[in-house]
Backbone as CSV, one residue per row, in Angstrom:
resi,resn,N_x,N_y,N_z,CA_x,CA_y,CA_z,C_x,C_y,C_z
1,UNK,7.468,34.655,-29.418,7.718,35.292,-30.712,8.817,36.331,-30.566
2,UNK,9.692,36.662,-31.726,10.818,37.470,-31.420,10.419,38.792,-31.371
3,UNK,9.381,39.068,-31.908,9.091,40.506,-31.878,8.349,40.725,-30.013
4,UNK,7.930,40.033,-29.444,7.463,40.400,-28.330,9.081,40.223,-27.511
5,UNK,9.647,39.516,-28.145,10.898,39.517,-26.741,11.356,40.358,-27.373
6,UNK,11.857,41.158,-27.978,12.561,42.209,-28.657,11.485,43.648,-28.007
7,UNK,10.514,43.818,-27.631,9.309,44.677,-27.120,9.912,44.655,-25.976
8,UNK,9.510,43.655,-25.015,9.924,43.499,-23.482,11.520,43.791,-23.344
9,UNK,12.436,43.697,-24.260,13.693,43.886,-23.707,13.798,45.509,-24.169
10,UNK,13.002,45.625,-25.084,13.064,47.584,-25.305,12.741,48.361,-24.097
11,UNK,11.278,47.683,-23.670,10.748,48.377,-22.393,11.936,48.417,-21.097
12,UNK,12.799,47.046,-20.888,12.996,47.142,-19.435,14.712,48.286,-19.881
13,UNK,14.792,48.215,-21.417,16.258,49.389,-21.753,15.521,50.641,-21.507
14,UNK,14.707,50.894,-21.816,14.101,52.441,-21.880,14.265,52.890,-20.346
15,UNK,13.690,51.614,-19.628,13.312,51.847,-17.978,14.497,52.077,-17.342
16,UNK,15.674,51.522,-17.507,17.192,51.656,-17.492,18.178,53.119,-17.915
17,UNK,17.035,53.697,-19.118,17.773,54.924,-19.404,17.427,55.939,-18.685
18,UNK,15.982,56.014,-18.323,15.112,57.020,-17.593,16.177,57.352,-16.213
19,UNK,15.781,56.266,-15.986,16.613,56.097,-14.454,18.064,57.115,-14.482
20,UNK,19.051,56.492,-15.706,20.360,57.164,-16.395,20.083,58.701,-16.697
21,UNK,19.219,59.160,-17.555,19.102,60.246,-18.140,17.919,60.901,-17.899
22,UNK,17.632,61.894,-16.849,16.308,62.076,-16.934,15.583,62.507,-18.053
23,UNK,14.147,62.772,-18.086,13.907,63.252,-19.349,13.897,64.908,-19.520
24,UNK,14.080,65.577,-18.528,14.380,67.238,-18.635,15.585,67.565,-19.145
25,UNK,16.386,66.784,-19.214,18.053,66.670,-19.357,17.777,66.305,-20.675
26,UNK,17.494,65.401,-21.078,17.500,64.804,-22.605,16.492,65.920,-23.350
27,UNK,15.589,66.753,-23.193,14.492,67.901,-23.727,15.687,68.522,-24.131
28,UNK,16.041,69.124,-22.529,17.199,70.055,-23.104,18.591,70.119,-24.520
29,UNK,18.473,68.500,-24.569,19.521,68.102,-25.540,18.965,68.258,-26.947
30,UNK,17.526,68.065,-26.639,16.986,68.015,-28.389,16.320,68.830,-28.513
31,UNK,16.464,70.125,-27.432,16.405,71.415,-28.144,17.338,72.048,-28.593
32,UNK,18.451,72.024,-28.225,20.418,71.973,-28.432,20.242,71.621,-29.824
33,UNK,19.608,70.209,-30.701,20.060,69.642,-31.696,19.923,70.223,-32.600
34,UNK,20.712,70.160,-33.906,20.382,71.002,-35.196,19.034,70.888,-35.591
35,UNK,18.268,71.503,-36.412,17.107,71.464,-37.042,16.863,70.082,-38.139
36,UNK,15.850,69.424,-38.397,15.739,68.184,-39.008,15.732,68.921,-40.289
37,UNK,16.063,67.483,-40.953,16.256,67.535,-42.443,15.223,67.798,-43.443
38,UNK,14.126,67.148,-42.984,13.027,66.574,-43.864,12.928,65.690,-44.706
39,UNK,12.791,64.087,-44.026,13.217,63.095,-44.019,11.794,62.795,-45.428
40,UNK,10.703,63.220,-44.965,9.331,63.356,-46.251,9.631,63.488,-46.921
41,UNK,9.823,64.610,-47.111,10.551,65.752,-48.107,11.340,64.656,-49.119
42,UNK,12.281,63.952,-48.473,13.614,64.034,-49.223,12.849,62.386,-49.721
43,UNK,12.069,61.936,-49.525,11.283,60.684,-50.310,10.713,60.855,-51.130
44,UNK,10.314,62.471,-51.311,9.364,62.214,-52.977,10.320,62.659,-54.511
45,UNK,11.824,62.320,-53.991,12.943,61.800,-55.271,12.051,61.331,-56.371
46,UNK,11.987,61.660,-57.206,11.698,60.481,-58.392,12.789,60.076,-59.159
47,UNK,12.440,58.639,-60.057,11.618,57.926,-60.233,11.286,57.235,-58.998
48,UNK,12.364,56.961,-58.012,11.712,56.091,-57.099,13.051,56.823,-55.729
49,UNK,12.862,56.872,-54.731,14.037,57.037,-53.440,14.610,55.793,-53.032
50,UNK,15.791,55.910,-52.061,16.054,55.012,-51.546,16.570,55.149,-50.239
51,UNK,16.206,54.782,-49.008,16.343,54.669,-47.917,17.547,53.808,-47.553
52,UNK,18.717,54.113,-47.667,19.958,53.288,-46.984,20.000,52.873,-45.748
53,UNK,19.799,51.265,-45.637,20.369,51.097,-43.885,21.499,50.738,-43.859
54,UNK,21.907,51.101,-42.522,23.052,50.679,-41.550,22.309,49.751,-40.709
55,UNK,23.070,48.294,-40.969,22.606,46.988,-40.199,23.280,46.465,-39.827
56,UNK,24.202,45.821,-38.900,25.344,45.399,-38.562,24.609,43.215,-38.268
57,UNK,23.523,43.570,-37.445,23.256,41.727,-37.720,21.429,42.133,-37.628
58,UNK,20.505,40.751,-37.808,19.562,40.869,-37.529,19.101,39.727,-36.648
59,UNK,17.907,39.554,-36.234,17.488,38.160,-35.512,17.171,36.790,-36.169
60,UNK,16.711,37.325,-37.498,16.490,36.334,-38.613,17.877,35.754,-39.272
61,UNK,18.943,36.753,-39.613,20.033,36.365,-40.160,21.409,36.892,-39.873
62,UNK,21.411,37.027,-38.105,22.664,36.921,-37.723,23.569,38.005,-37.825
63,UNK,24.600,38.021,-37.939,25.658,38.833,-38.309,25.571,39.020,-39.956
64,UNK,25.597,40.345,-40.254,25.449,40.651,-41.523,26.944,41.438,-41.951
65,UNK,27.381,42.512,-41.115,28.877,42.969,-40.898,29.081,43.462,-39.832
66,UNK,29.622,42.109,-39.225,29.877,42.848,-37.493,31.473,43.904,-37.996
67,UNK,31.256,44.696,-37.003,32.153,45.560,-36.650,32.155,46.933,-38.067
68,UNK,31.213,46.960,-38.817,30.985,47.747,-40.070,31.170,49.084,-39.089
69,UNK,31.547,50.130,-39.895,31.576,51.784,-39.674,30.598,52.856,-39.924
70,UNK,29.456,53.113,-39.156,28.457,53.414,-39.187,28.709,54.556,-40.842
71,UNK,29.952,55.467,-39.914,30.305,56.692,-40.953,30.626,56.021,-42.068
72,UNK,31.935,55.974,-42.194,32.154,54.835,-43.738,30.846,54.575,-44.404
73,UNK,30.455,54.081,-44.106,28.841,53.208,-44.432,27.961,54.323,-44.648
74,UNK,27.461,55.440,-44.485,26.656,56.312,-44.435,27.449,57.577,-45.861
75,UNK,28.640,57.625,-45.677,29.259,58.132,-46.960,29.240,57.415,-48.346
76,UNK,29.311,56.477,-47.982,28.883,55.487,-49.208,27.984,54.937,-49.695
77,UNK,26.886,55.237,-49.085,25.223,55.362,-49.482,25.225,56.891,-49.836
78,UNK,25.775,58.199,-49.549,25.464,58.982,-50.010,26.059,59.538,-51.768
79,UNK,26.836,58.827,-51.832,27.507,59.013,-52.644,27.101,57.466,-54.063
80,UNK,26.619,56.983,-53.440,26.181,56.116,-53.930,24.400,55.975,-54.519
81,UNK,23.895,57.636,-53.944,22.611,57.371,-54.333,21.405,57.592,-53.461
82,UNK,21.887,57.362,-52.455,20.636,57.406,-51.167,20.081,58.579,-50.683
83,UNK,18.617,58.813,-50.755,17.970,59.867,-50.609,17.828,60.158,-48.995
84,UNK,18.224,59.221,-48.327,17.666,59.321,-46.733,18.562,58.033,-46.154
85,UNK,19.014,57.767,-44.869,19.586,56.683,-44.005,18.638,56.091,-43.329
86,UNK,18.630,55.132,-43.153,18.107,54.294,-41.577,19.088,53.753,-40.919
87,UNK,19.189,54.004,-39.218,19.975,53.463,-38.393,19.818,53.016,-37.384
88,UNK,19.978,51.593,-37.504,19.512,50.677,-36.624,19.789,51.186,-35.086
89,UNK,18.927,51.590,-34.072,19.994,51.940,-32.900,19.614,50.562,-32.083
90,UNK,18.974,49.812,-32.279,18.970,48.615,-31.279,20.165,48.179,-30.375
91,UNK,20.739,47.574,-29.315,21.763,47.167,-29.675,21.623,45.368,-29.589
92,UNK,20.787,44.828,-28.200,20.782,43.403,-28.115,21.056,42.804,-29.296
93,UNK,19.606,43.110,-30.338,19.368,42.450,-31.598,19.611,42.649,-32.572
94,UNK,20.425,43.858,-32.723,20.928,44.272,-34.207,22.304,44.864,-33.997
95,UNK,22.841,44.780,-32.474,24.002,45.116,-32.664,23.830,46.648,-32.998
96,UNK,23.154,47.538,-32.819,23.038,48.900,-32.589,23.324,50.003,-31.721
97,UNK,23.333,51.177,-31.974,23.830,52.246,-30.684,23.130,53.899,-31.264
98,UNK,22.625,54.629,-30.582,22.576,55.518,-30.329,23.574,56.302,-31.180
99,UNK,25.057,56.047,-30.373,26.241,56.805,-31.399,26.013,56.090,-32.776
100,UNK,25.947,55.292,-33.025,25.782,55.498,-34.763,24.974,56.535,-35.240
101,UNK,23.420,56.796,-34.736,22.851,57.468,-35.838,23.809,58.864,-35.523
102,UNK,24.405,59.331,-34.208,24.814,60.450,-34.394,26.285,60.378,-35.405
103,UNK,26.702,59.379,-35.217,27.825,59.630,-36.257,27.719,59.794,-37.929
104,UNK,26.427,58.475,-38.182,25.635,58.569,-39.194,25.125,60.257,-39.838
105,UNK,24.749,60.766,-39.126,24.416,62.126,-39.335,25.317,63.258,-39.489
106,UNK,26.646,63.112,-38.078,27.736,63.929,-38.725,28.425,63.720,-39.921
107,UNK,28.347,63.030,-40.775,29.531,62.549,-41.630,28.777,62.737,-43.327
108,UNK,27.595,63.200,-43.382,26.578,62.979,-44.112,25.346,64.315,-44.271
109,UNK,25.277,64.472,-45.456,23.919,65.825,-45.573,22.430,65.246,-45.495
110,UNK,22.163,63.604,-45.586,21.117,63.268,-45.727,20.438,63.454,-44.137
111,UNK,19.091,63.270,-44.376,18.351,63.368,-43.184,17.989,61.373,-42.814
112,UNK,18.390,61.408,-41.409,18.778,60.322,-40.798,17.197,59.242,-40.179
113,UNK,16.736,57.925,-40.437,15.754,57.607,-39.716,16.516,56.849,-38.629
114,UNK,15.906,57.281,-37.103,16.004,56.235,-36.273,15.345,55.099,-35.881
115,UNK,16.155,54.024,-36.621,15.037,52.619,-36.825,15.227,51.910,-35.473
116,UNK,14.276,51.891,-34.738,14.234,50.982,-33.138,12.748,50.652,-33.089
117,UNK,12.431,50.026,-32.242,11.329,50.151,-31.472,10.707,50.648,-30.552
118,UNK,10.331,51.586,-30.808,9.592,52.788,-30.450,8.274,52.096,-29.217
119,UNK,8.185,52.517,-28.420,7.552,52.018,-27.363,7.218,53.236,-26.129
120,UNK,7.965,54.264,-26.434,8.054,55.422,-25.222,7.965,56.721,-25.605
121,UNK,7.825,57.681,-25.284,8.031,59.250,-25.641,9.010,59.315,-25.450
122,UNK,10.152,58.708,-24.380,11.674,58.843,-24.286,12.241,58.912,-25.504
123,UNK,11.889,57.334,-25.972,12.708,56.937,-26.959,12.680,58.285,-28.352
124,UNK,12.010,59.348,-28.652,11.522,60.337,-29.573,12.587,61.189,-29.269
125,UNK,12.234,61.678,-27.470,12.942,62.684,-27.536,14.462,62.174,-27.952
126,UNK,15.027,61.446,-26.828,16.084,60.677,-27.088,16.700,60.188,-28.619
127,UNK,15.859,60.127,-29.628,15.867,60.093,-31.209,16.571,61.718,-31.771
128,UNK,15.629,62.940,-31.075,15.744,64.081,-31.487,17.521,64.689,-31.026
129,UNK,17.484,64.373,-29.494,18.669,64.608,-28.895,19.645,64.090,-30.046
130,UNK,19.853,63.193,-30.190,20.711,62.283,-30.938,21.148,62.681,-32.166
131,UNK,20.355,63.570,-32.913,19.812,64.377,-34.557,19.613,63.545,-35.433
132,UNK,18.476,62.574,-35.239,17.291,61.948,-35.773,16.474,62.983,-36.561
133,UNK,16.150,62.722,-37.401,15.412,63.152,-38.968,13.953,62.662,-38.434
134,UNK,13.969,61.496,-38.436,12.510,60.482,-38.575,12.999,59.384,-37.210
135,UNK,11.336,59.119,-36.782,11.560,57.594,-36.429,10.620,57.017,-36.843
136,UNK,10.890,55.363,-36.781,10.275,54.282,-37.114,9.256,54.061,-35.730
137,UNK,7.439,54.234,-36.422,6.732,53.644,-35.378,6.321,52.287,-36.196
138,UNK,5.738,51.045,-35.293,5.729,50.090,-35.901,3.677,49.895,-35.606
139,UNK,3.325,49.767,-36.291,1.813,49.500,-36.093,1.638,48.052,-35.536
140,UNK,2.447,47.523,-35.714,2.164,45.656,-34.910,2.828,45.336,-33.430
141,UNK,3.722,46.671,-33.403,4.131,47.128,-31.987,3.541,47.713,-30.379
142,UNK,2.112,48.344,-31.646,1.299,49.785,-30.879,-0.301,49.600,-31.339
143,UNK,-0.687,49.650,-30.103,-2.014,50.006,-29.683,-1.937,51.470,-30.509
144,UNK,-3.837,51.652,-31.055,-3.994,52.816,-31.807,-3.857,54.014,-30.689
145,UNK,-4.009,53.776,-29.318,-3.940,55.353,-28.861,-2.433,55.361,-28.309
146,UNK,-1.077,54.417,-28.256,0.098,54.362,-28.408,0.298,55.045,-29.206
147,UNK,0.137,54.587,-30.914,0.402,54.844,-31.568,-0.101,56.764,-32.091
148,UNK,-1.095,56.998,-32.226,-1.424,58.225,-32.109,-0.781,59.240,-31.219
149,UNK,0.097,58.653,-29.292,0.687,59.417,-28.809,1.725,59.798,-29.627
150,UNK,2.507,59.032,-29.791,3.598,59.090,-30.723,3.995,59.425,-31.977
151,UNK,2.829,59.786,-32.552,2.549,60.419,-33.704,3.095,62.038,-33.291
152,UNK,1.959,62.156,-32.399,1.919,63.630,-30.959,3.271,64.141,-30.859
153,UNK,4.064,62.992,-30.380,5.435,63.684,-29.652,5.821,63.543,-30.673
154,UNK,6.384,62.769,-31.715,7.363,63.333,-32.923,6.691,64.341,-33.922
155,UNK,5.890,64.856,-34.069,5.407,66.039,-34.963,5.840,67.035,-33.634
156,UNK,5.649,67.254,-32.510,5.956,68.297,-31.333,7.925,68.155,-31.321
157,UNK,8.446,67.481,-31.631,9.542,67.616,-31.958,10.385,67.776,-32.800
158,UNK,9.271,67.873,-34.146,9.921,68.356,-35.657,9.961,67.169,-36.568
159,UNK,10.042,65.724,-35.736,10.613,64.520,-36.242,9.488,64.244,-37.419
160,UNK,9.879,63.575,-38.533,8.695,62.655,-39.255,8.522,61.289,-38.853
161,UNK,7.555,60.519,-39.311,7.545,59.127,-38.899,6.982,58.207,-40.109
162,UNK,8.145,57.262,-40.419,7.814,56.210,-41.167,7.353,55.587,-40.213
163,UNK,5.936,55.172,-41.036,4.832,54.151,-39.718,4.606,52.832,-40.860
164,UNK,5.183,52.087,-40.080,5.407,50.360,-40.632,4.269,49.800,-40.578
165,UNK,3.710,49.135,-41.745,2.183,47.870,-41.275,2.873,47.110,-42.304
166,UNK,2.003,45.927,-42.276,2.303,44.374,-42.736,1.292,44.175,-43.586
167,UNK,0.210,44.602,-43.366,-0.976,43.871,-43.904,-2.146,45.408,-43.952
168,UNK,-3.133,45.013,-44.752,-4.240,45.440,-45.091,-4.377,46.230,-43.609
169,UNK,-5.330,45.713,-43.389,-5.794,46.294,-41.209,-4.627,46.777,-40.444
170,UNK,-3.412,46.885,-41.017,-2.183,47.789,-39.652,-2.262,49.182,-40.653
171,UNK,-2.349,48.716,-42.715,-2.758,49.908,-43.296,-3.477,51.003,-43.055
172,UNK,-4.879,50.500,-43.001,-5.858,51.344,-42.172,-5.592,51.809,-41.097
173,UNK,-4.726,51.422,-39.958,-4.810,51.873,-38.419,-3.582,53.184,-39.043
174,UNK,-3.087,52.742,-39.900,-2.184,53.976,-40.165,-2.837,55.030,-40.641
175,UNK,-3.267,54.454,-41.691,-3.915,55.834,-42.434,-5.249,56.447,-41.805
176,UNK,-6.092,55.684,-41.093,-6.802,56.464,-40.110,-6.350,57.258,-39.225
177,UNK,-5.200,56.890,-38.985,-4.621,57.721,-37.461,-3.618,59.460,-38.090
178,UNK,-3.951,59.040,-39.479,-2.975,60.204,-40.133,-1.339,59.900,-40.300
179,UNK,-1.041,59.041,-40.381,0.184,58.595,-40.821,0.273,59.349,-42.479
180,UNK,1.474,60.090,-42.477,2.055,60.890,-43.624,3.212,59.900,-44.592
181,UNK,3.550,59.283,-43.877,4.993,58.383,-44.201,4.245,56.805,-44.058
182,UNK,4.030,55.794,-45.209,3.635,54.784,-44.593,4.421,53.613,-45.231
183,UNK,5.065,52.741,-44.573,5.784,51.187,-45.036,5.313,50.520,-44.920
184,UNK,5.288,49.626,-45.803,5.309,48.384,-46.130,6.000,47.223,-45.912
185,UNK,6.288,46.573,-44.721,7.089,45.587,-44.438,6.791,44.136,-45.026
186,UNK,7.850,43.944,-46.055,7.444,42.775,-46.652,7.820,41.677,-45.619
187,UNK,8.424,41.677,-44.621,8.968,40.627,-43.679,7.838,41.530,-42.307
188,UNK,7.232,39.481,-42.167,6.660,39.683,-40.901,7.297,39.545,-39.755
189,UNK,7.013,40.455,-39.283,8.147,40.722,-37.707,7.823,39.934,-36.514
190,UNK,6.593,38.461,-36.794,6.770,37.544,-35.947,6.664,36.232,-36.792
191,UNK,6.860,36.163,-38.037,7.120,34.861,-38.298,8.471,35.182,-39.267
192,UNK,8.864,35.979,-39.695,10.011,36.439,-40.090,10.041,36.028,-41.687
193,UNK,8.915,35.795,-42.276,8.067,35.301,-43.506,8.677,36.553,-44.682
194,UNK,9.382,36.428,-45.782,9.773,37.589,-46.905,8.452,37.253,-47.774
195,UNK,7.491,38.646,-48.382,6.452,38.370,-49.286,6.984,39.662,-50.139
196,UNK,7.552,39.577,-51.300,8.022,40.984,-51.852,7.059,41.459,-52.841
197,UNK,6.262,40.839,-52.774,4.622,41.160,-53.569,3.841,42.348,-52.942
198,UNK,3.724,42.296,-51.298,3.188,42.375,-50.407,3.037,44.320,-50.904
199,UNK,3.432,44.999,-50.840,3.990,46.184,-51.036,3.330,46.575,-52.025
200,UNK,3.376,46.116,-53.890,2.515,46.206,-54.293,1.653,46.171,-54.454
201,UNK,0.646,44.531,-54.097,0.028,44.687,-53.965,-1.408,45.646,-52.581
202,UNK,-0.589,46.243,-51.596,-1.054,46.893,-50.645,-0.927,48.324,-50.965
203,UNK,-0.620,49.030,-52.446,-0.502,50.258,-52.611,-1.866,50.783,-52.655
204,UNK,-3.047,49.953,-53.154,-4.312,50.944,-53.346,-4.859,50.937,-52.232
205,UNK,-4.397,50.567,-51.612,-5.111,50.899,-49.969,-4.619,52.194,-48.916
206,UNK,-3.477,52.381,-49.677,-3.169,54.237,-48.990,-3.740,54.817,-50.243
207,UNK,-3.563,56.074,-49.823,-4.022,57.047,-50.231,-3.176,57.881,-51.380
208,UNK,-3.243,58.738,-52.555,-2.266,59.037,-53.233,-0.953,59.785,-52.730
209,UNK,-2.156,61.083,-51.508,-1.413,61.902,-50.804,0.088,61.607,-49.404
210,UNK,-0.029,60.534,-49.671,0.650,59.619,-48.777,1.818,59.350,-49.328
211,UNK,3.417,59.239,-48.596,4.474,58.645,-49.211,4.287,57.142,-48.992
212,UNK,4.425,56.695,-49.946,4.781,54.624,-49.065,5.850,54.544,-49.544
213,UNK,6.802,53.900,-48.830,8.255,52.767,-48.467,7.622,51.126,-48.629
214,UNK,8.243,51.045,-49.816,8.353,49.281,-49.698,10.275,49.192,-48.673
215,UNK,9.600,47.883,-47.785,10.437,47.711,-46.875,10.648,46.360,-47.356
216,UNK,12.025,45.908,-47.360,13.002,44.498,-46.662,12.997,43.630,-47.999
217,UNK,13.750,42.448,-48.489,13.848,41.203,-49.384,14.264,42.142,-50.351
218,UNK,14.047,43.291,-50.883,15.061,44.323,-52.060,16.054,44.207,-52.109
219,UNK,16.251,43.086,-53.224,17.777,42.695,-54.118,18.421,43.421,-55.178
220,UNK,17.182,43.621,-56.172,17.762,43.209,-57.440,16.859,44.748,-58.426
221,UNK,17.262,45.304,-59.339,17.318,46.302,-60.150,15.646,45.844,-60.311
222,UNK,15.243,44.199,-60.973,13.723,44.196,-61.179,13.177,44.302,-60.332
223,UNK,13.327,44.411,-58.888,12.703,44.073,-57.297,12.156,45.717,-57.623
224,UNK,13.231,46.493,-58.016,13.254,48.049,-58.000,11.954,48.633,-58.781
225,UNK,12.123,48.092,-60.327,11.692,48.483,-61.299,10.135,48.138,-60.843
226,UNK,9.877,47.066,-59.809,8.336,46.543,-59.849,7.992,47.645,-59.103
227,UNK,8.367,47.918,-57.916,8.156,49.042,-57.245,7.792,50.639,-57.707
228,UNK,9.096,50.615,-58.295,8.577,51.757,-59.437,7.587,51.853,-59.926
229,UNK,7.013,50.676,-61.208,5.837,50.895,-61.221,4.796,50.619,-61.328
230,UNK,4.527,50.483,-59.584,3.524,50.402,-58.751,3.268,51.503,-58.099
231,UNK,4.226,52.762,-58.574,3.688,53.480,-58.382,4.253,53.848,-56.507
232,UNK,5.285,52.873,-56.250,5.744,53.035,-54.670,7.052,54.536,-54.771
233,UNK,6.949,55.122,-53.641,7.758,56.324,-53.712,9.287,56.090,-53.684
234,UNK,9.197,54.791,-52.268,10.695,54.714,-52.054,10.819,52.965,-51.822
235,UNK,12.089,52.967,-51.403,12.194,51.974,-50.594,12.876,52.010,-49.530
236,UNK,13.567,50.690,-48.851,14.145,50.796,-47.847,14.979,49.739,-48.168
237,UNK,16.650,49.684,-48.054,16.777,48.175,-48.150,18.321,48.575,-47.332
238,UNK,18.652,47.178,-46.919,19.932,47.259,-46.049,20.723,45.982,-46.089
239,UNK,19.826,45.048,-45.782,20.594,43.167,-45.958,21.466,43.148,-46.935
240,UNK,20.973,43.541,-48.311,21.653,43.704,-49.317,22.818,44.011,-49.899
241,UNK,22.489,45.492,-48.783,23.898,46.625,-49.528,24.391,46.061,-48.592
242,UNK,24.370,45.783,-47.334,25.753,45.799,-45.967,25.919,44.331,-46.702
243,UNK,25.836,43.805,-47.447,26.616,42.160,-47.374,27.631,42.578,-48.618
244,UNK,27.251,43.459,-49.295,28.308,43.962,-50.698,29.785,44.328,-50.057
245,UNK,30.825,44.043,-50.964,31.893,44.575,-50.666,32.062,46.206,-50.198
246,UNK,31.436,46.491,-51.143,31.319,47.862,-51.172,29.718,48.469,-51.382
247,UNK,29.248,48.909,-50.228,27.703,49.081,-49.816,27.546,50.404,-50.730
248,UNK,28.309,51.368,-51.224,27.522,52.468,-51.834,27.397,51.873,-53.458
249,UNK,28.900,51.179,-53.671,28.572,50.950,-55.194,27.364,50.103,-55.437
250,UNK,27.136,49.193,-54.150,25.923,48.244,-54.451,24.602,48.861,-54.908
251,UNK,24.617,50.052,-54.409,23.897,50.874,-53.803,23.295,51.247,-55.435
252,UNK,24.162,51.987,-55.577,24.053,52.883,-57.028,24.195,51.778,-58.399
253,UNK,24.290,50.787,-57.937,23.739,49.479,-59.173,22.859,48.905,-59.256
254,UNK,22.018,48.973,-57.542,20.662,49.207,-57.424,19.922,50.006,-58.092
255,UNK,20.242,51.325,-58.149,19.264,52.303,-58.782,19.323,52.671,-59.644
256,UNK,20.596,51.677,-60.735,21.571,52.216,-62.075,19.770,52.493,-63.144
257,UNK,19.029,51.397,-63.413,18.286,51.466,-63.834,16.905,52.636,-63.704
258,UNK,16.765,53.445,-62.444,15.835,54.436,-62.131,16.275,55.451,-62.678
């Protein structure tokens, strides 16, 4: 399944950086880093937020805009509308880097998510060093006492965390574990399946006090409007805007209607 080879090739990069960067060296860097944004915060926008990604390809669909400009791209979601970024730092599978989210962040007032797969306490601090806002934990990634560490180290580092589930039961492991930030991934991350229902219908199962992100297949102004109201806070969408000529105007014709 792609999500386990995409796991195993995170683990043996992480094991590769340690080695590169110790982790007293990298502390030191993301205590250096500016203060976070408040990536929460900046999701309870109404009528609805929007989470801009930077995606350059995916595993499901390839090259989406190779060689795109993280910055470029991050000015034009801001200007276009976007309450918050996501930035892919993968690199195997999405064609990602580290320097994007930092460039992403210099060029831009929004508060930045670092979307990877999260698997380590490295990878957090290493998020923070970088001036990461948020990271992405994935509940179909992580064991509940994984997942709870990591909860640990990004609240001890200021960070927030959009915490991803799929289904009913990754819901609960979230919201039991205290997840503040919770998504909705309409694409299953091992059969690579789009359900854009999925989101709505999984809203009465968090809690009111809770932000939810509908995640992924978000096209179209009605995709928006259902979301809306259902009562979802934000979204997340990226396939979309990076295939537009122009990703901010896409952006803000997305949300012309909110």
């Amino acid at each position: 399944m792609i999500l386990d080879d995409i796991l195993a090739e995170t683990r043996r990069t992480v094991a590769r950086d340690k080695d590169r960067v110790p982790v007293a060296d990298l502390e030191r860097a993301a205590r250096a880093a500016p203060a976070p944004r408040g990536f929460a915060a900046a999701l309870r926008r109404k009528p609805i937020a929007c989470i801009a990604e930077h995606k350059r390809r995916s595993p499901s669909a390839g090259w989406i805009r190779q060689g795109s400009d993280v910055a470029e791209v991050a000015v034009a979601y801001q200007r276009g509308g976007a309450a918050a970024l996501s930035v892919l730092t993968d690199a195997p599978f999405f064609g990602g880097a580290l320097e994007d989210l930092r460039r992403a962040r210099a060029a831009v007032d929004l508060p930045v998510l670092r979307k990877d797969f999260i698997v380590d306490a490295y990878q957090i601090v290493e998020a923070r060093a970088a001036g990461a806002d948020a990271v992405l934990l994935i509940v179909a990634a992580l064991a509940d006492g994984d997942l709870r560490g990591l909860l640990g180290e990004a609240a001890r580092w200021g960070l927030d965390a959009l915490v991803e589930a799929h289904d009913a039961d990754e819901i609960r492991r979230a919201v039991a574990l205290g997840a503040r930030v919770i998504g909705v991934n309409h694409r299953d991350l091992r059969s690579f399946h789009v359900d854009t229902t999925l989101a709505v219908r999984m809203r009465a199962e968090i809690p009111s006090d809770r932000v939810v992100v509908a995640e992924s297949g978000i096209r179209t102004t009605d995709d928006v409007r259902k979301m809306r109201e259902a009562d979802i806070d934000a979204i997340l969408v990226g396939e979309a805007l990076m295939r537009a000529p122009d990703p901010g105007a896409a952006l803000a014709s997305l949300l012309e209607t909110t």
